[in-house]
N, C-alpha and C positions, 0 to 999 in steps of 0.2 A: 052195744053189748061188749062187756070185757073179754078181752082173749083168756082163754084158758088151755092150759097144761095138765094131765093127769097120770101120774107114775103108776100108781096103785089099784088095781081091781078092788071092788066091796068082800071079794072071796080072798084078794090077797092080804088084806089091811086085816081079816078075821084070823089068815094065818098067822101074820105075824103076832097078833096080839095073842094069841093060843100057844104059840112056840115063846111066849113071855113069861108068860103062866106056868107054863112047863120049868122054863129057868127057876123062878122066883119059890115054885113049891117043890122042883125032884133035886136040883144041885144049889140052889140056897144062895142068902148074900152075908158079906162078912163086916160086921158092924162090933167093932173096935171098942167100947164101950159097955160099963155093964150097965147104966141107967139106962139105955138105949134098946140093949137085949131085954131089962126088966119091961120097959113101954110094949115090945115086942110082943114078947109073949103074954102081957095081960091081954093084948089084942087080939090072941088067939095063934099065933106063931108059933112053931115047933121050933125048942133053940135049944144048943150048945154051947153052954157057956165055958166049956173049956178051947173048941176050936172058933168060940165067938160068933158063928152063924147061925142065923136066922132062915128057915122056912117059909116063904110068906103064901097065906089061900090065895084062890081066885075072892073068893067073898071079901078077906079084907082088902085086896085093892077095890072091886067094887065098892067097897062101904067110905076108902078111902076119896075115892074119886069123887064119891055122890055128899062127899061133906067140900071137898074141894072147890073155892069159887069160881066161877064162869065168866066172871069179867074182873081186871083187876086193874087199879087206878094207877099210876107214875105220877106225880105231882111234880112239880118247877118251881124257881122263883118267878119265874114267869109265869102269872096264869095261861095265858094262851101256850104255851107248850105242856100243859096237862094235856097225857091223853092216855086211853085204855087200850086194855090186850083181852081179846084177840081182835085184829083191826084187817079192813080190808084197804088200809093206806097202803103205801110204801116210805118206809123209813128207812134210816141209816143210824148205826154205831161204831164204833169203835171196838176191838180187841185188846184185851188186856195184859202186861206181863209181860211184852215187848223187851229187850234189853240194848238196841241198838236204834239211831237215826240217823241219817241224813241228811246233814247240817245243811237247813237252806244258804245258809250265808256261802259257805263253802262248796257246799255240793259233795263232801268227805264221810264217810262211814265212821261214827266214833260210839262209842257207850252212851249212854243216854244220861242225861241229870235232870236236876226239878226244874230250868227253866225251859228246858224242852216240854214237858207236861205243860206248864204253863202257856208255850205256844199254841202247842195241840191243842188245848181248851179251846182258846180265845178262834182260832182257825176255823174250827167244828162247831161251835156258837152261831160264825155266822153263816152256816151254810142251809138254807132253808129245811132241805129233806133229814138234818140232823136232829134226831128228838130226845137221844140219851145216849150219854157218853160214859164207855167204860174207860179208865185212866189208862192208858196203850202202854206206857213204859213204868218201869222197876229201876226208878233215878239212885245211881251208884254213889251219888254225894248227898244219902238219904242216909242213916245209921238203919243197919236190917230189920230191928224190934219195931219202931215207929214209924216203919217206908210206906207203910197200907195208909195210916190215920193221915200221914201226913199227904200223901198223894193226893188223894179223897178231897182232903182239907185245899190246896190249892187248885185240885180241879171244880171246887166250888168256887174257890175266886175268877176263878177266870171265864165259868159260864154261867146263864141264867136256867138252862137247862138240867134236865134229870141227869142224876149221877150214880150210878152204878160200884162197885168194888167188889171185894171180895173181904169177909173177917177169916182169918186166918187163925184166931187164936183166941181165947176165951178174955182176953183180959184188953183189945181191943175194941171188945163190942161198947163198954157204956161211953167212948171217945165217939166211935160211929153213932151213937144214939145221942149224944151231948149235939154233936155236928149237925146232924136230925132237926134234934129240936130246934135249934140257932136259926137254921135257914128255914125253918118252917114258921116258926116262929109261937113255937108252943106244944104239947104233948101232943093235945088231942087235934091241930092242924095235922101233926106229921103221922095221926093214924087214921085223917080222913082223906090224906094226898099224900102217899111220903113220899119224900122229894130224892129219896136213897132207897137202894135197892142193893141186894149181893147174889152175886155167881155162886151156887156151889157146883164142885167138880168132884166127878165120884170116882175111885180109881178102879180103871177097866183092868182086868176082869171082874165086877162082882163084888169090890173093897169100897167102904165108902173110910175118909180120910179121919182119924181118930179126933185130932184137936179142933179141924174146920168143922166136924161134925157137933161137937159140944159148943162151937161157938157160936153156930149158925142157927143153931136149936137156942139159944139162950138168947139171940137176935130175933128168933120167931115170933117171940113173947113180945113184940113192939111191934108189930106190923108192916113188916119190912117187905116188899116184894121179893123171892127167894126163886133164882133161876138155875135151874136144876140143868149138869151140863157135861154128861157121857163125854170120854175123847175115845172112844174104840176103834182101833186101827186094824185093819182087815191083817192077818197072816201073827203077829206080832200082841196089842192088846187084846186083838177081838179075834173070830176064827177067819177063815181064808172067804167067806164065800162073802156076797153081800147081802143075801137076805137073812144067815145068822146073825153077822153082824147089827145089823139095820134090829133085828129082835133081843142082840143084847143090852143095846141100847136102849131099847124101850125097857124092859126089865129092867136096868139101873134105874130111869126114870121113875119107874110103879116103884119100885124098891123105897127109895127116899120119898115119896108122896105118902107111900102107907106111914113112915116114920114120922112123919112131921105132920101130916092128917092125926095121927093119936096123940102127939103128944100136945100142939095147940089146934084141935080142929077147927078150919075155917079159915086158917092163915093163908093167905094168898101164896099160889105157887105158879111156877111158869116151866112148861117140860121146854125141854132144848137138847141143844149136840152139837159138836162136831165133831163129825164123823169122817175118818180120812180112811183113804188107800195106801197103801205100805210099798217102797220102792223095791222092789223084790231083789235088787244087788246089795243095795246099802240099808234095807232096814226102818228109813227117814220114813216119818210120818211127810204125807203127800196132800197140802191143799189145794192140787191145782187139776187133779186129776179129773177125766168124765164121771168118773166110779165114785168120784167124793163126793160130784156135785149128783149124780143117782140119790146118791143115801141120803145126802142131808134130804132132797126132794121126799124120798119115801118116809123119812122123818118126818118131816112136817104134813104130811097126809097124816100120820097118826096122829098127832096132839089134835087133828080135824076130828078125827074119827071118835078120839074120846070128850070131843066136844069141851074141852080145855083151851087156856091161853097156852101161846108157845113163841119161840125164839130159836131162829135157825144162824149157823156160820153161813156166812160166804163171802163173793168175794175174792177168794183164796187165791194166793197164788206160789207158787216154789219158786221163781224167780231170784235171783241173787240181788236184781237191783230192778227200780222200775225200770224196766224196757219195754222191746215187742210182744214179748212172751207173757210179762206179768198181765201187758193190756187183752189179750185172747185168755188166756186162764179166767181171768177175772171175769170178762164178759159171759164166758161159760157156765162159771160158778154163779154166777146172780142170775141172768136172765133165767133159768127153768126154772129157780125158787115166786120169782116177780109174776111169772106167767101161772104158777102155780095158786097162784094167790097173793102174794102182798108179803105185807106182814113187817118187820125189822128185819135188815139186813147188817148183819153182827162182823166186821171187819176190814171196812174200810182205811185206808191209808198203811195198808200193812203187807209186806214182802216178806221173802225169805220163810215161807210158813208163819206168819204174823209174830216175826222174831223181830225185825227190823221197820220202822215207821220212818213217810215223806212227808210232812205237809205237803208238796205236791202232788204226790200221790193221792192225800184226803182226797184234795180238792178235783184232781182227774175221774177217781172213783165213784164221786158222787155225780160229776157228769153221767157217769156211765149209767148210773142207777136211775138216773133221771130217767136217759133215755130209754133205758128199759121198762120204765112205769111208761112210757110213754105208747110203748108197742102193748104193753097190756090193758092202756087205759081204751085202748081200739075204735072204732069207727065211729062219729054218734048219727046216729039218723034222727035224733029227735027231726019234730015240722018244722022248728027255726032253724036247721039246716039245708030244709029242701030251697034253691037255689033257682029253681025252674022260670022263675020272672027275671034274673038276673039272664040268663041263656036266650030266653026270647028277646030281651030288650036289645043285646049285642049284636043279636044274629049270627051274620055269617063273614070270617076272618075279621073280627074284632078285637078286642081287649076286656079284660076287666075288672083295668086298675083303678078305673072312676066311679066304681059301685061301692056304696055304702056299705054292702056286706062286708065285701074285699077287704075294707079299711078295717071293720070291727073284726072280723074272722082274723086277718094278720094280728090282731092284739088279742086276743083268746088261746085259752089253755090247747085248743087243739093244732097249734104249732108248735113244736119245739125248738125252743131258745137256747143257743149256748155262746154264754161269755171265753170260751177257751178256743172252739173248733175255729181250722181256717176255711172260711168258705168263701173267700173275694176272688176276684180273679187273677190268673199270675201277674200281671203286671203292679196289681196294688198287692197283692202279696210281697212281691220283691223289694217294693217302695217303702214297706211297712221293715224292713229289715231282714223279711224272709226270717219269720218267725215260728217254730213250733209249738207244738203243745205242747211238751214240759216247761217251755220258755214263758206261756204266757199261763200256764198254773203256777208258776214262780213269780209274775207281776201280779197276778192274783192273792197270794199269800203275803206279799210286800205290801200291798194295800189293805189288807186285813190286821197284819201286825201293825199296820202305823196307825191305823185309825184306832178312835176311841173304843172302848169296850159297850158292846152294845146297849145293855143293861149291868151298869156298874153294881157293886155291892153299898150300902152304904158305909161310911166312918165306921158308925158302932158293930154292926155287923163285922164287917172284917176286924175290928178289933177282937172281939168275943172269938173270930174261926182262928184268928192267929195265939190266943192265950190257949184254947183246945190244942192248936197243935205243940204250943209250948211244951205244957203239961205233956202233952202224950211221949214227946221228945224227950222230957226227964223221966217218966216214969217207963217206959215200953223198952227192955234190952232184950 
């Protein structure tokens, strides 16, 4: 039986989604756009089109929800890293929008460029529990117009896995849909697996974002996985407490579902958050907090509760640099979500409030994740475990390293394995160099970047994503 964690009463999951309700039909959300107010209100919405807001019912998010799909596919170049949401795996991705790393080489904090993206890909490729990757960094030797196409574009070269981004602008999307179709390899492969997907981010309080909202909506029309992504920060974007909070978020969430349920019904959506605590001296959004790692948990009960796919942060941590502190934050931030269920774990490799990316850090992180799938994957008692012939045959102060279990049990998923931790004894700890863990997630990462690329691209293929990014390079300022 899996371990489980449970935030949320069935009475408290009804309030929050009642105090949602209340949001969305007595104080309104503001949607930038007059086609978007037009869709609105044919929908049945109460709007003002001079202060731009929208009323939304209970009934049209109901009506919204019950058009919404209930499983949604992530396709790859990979066939085997296709997989669906809502899953009771545990997965890993990446955070997006980063502006700083880590220079393995150096060990130096500097701005981030495209060949760091290009590391991170290939790093996150190979790490088994990675199944889609959002581009982590915003490379400064990127011209501004064409930084999204182009990112996107070599975080396809460098994995065979699902890619994630964000469109940002109405006149990037047929680059992201050109992109689409190349690695899919045709219309209708990338609208029966797409192999891309995009974030959108709605802006808290109750704003969704004018030009990502036109672009994301005209993305729709292709069938793109679209992950719906509140940042409500307790005192600051969101109110002080954490169950309003936790309910403005879900109302951002219903908000954009009703808009994008009317305008392509059917389109795949994914609710998500992250939801932080606010440092009550300085202001700073806070991912390391217990209070963040609460909300996103009570998050993620609600996308259960409405029986939807969903995508939670974690992870998180406020750390300046990996150290002790990022590794306890971290462990924080994921294990309640892990025990809670499973699911994608949205920020890996990422410090300083997922401003700053380590490859070491990836690769530490996703230890961690392991080992927390490991505490939720919990005991198994199936009868091929009962043991009890093994116990009589040794008797009494024996061993039992020469049983056949023994051997098969040591190679089965119910141990857990790690290539980074030290667990020898000191004397071959000391002989080995008296090495750490950052040291040997650093030979970890040396052995990732030297070897070959797991599943390359071919010739033509990377020709075709490199004339996309051409083009998008001359046409995108």
């Amino acid at each position: 039986m899996k371990a489980h964690l449970q935030f949320l009463s069935e009475q408290e999951k009804k309030r929050v989604h009642s105090d949602a309700i209340r949001i969305l039909s007595e104080v309104g959300v503001k949607f930038p756009k007059e086609e978007a107010l037009a869709i609105l209100e044919k929908g049945g919405a109460k709007v003002d089109c001079d202060k731009q807001i929208a009323w939304i019912s209970e009934s049209m998010v109901k009506d919204a929800l019950g058009k919404m799909p209930k499983s949604v596919c992530f396709g790859a170049r990979d066939p085997n890293m296709v997989f669906h949401l809502p899953t009771e795996e545990t997965w890993v991705n990446l955070d997006g929008c980063g502006i700083s790393v880590y220079d393995y080489k150096t060990g130096k904090k500097r701005e981030a460029v495209l060949s760091d993206l290009a590391d991170a890909a290939k790093v996150f490729d190979a790490l088994p529990l990675g199944n889609h990757l959002w581009p982590p960094l915003s490379p400064v030797d990127v011209p501004h117009g064409p930084r999204s196409i182009i990112s996107t574009a070599t975080t396809f070269l460098n994995t065979s896995k699902h890619v994630s981004d964000e469109v940002k602008t109405i006149e990037e999307v047929p680059f992201a849909v050109e992109l689409s179709k190349a690695i899919s390899g045709g219309e209708k492969q990338m609208r029966e697996a797409p192999v891309y997907s995009v974030t959108y981010c709605t802006i808290s309080p109750l704003c969704h974002d004018a030009e990502m909202m036109e672009a994301t909506m005209e993305l729709s029309k292709y069938g793109a996985p679209i992950l719906i992504y509140p940042m409500c920060a307790t005192g600051t974007t969101g109110p002080a407490s954490l169950s309003s909070n936790i309910a403005l978020a879900v109302a951002e969430n219903l908000s954009a579902i009703v808009l994008f349920q009317l305008y392509v019904p059917g389109c795949p959506l994914v609710f998500g958050g992250s939801l932080a605590a606010v440092d009550m001296k300085s202001g700073l959004f806070l991912d390391g907090m217990p209070e963040t790692a609460l909300m996103l948990c009570a998050l993620r009960e609600m996308y259960e509760f409405y029986a939807i796919p969903g995508i939670m942060s974690a992870c998180g941590t406020d750390s300046k640099k990996p150290d002790m502190q990022a590794g306890i934050e971290k462990v924080f931030t994921t294990l309640p979500l892990i025990l809670g269920g499973g699911g994608v774990m949205q920020g890996i490799g990422m410090s300083e409030c997922s401003m700053t990316l380590s490859l070491e850090q990836m690769v530490i992180d996703h230890e961690i994740v392991k080992h927390c799938k490991r505490l939720r994957d919990g005991i198994d008692f199936a009868p091929e475990k009962d043991f009890f012939e093994d116990i009589k045959a040794v008797g009494h102060g024996g061993h039992f390293l020469t049983r056949k279990n023994t051997r098969q049990s040591f190679r089965s998923s119910e141990f857990c394995r790690t290539e980074l931790f030290e667990r020898s004894s000191y004397d071959e700890w000391l002989s080995l160099g008296s090495p750490d863990l950052w040291q040997n997630a650093h030979k970890k990462v040396q052995e990732i970047l030297a070897a070959e690329q797991r599943i390359p691209v071919s010739p033509n293929l990377e020709k075709l994503i490199r004339e996309i990014m051409a083009e998008a390079e001359a046409k995108l300022k």
